[in-house]
C-alpha positions in Angstrom: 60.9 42.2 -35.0 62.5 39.5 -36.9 61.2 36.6 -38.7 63.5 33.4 -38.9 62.8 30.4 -41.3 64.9 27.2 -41.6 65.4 25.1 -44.4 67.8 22.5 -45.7 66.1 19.5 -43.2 65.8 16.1 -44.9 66.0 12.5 -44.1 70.1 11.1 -44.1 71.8 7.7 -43.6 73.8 7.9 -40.3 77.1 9.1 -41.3 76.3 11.6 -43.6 75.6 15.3 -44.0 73.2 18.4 -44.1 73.3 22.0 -43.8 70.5 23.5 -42.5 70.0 27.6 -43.2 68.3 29.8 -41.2 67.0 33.0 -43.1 66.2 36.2 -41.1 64.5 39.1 -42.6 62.7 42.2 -40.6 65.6 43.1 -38.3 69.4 43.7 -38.0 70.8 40.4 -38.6 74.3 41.3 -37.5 72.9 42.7 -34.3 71.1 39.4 -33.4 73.4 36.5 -31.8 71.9 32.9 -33.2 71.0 29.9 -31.6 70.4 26.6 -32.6 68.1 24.0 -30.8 66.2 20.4 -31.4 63.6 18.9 -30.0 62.7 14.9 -30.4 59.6 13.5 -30.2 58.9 13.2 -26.1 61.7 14.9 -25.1 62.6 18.1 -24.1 63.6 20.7 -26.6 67.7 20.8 -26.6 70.2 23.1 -27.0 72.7 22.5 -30.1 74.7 25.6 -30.3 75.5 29.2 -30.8 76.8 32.0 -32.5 77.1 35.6 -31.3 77.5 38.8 -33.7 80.8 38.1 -33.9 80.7 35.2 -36.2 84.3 33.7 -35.1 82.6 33.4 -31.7 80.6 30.0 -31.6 79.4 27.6 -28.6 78.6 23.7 -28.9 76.9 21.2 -27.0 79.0 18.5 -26.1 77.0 16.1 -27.9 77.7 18.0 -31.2 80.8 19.6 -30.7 83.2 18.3 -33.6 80.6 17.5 -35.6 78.7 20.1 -36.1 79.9 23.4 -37.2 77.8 26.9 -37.0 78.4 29.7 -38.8 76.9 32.9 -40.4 77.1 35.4 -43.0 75.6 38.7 -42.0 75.5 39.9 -46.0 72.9 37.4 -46.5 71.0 37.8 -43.3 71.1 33.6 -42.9 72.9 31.4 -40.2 74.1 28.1 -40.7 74.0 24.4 -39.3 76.3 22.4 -40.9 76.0 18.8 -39.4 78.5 16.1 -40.0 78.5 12.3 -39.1 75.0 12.7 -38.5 73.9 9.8 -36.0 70.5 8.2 -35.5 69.8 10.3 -32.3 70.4 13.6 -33.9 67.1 13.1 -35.4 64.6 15.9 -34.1 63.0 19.0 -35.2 65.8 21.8 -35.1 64.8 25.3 -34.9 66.8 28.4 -35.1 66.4 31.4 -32.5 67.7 34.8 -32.2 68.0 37.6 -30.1 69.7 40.8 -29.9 69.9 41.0 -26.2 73.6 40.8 -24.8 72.4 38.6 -21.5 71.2 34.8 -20.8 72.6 31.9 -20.9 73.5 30.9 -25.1 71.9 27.2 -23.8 68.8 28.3 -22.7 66.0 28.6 -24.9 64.8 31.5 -22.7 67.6 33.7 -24.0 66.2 33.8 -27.7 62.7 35.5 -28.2 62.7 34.7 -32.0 61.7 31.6 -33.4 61.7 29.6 -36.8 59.3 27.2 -37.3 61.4 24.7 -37.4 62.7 22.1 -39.8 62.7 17.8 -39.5 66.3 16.0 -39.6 66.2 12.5 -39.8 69.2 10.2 -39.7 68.1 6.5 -40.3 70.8 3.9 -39.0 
């Protein structure tokens, strides 16, 4: 079983930057394929992206994609969020899931049985 725990959340003007991290420990982290999600206060939790064991293989929500940049290094057992030209409405709690199943849809939270607790981005306009 592996635990996940995000860091690198923080409050950020609109236009800027963070990196969020995602440490895994208690499991095969090269055998786990990564997601990415958010959830905003009253809404529904959202899928941000993915990345699969192969780390050149990586998946985007159109409301990200170009601007935010997933990514993973198996040799430190930690995934990656880099977000860029952050907006106002990209502020939510963003968790990181994995699993090492090789089915389910990479946008459905259902696919991942591993969860971090989470970690708060705010983007102030």
């Amino acid at each position: 079983q592996v635990q996940l725990v995000e860091s690198g959340g923080g409050l950020v003007q609109a236009g800027g930057s963070l990196r969020l991290s995602c440490a895994a420990s208690g499991g095969t982290f090269s055998s786990y394929r990564m997601g990415w999600f958010r959830q905003a206060p009253g809404k529904e939790r959202e899928y941000v992206g993915a990345i699969l064991w192969n780390p050149t293989s990586t998946y985007y929500a159109d409301s990200v994609k170009g601007r935010f940049t997933i990514s993973r290094d198996n040799a430190k057992n930690t995934a990656y969020l880099q977000m860029n030209r952050l907006k106002p409405e990209d502020t939510a709690v963003y968790y990181c899931a994995a699993d090492a199943r090789p089915f389910g849809p990479l946008s459905s939270a259902t696919s991942f049985g591993f969860w971090g607790q989470g970690t708060q981005v705010t983007v102030s306009s």
